[in-house]
N, C-alpha and C positions, 0 to 999 in steps of 0.2 A: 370862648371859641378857640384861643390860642389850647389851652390847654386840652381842650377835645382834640386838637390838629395833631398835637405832639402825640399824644398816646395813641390816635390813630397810624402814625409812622413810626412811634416805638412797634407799634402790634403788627404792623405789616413788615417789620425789616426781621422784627422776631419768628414771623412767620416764614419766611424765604430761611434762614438758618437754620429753620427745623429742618424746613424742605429739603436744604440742600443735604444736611447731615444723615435724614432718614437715606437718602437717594446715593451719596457716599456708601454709606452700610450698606446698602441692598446691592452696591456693584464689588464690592468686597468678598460678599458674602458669596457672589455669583463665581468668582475667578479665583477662589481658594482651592478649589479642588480641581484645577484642571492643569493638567501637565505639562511641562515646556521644554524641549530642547529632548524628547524624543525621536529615536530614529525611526523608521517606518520597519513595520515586518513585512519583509518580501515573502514572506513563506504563509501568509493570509489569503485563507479559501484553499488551503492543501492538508490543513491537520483532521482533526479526530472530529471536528465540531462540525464537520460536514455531513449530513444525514446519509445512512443507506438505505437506497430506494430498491433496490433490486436483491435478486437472490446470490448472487454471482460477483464476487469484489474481491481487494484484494487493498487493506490498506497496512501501513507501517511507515518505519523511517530507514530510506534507500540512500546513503551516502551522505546520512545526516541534514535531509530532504523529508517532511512529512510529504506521504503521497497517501492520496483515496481513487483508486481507480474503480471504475463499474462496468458493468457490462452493459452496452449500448450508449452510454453516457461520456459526453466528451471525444467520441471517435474510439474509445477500446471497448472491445469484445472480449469475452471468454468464449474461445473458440475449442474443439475438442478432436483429435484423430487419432491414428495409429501410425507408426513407422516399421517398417522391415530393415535392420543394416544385416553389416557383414555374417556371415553363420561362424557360430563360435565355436563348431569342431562339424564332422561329419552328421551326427545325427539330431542338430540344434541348431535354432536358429537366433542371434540377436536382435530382442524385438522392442519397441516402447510404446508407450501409452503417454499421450500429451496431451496437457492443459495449462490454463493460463491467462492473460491479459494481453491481449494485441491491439496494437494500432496500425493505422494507417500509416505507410511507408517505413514500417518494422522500429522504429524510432522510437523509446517510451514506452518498451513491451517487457512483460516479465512471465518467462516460461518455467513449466517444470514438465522433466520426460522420467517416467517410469520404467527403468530398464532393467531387462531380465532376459536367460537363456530361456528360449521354450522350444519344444519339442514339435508343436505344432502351431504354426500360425492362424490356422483356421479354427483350431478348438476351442470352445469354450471355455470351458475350466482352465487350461492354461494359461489364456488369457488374463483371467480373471485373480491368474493367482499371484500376479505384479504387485494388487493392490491389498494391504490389511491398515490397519487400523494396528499403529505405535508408531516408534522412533526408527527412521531408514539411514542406511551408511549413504557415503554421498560414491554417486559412480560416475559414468563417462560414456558420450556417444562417439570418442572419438576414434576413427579409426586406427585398428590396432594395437590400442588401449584400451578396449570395450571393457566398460569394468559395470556391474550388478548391483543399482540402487537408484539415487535419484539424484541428479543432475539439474538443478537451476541457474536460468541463466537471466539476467537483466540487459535489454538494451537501452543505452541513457538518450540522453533530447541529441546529443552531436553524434550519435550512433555507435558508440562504440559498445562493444561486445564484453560485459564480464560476466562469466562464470566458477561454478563452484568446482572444487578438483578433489579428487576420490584421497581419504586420509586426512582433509582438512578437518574437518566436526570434529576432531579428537580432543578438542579443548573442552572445556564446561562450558561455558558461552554461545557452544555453536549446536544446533540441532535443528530438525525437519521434522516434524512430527506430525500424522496426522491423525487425529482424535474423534472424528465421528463420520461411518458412511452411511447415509441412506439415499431411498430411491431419490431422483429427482422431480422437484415438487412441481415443475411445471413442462410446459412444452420444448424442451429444450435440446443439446446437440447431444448430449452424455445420458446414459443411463443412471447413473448415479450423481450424488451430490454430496462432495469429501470436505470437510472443515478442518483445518488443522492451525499452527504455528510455522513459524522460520524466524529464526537467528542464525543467521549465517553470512559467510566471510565468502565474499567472489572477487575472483582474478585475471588481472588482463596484464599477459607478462607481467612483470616484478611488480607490480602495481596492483591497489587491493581497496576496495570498498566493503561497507557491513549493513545489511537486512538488519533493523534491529526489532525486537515485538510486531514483526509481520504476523498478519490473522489475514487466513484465505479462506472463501466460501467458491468454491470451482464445481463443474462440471465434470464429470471424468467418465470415460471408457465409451469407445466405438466398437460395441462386439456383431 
């Protein structure tokens, strides 16, 4: 009996060190691969990995910020109209075509205006002839500077205002390109639907931010 006893508590204490050793490994085996003493990414649910749902977006990295904006989503629009400025001599007038991503209370909004001298604001073709399909100089709606190209502007979250300035894209770095127009695939504010690129460099007084591998899918032209 004695000797039954022992070797029943040899086999049961034998048993708990198996236990406990399998049970060791298996929480070893669990906590090897997980990380520690990582910082958080603040910039999670802003990059590439976020789906487009819509026709209409505009995403890139804006101040070294991934941003995905869409249209109707999140509170920004791609909205689309015309502007008339100053006339750039007697028989012309300075005119633009604008699209883009808007929000509510202009804060988070990223524009581009198509500006060009035309002869008539009402015609059709001259309208139409703002827009082609390649690489644009960068120009200006400011008055008295009116200069012929295309002008993007971004407003940031504390509102402040930067823009692109006519002569900057002279670098290899920096272009506006846009790469495919056709009609507009759905019920929308634009006759057309322009996809292109932006790398470029915008300025607020001495101070300067960069668009970098921006992809836009916009709305464009109110004829």
């Amino acid at each position: 009996m004695r000797i039954n006893m022992r070797n029943s508590f040899k086999l049961i204490f034998l048993g708990l060190v198996v236990g406990l050793g399998l049970t060791a490994c298996q929480k070893d085996t669990l906590v090897t691969d997980v990380p520690h003493n990582v910082d958080p990414d603040f910039n999670w649910g802003k990059g590439d990995s976020i789906p487009l749902v819509t026709n209409f977006y505009f995403y890139g990295k804006i101040d070294s910020v991934m941003y995905t904006l869409q249209d109707s989503i999140d509170g920004s629009y791609n909205l689309v109209f015309d502007s008339t400025y100053l006339g750039c001599n007697d028989t012309t007038t300075f005119y633009g075509q604008l699209t883009g991503m808007y929000s509510l209370g202009n804060a988070h909004s990223l524009e581009v205006k198509f500006l060009k001298c035309i002869e008539d604001t009402s015609n059709l073709a001259d309208k139409e002839s703002l827009l082609f399909a390649g690489t644009y100089p960068y120009g200006s709606s400011t008055p008295l500077n009116q200069i012929e190209g295309v002008e993007i502007t971004w407003v940031d979250d504390n509102g402040v205002v930067w823009r692109s300035l006519p002569g900057s894209g002279s670098s290899s770095n920096d272009s506006f390109v846009v790469q495919l127009i056709s009609p507009n695939p759905g019920k929308g504010l634009g006759d057309n639907l322009i996809l292109g690129t932006m790398d470029v460099r915008l300025y607020n007084g001495t101070n300067s931010i960069r668009i970098e591998e921006g992809v836009f899918s916009f709305q464009y032209g109110v004829y």
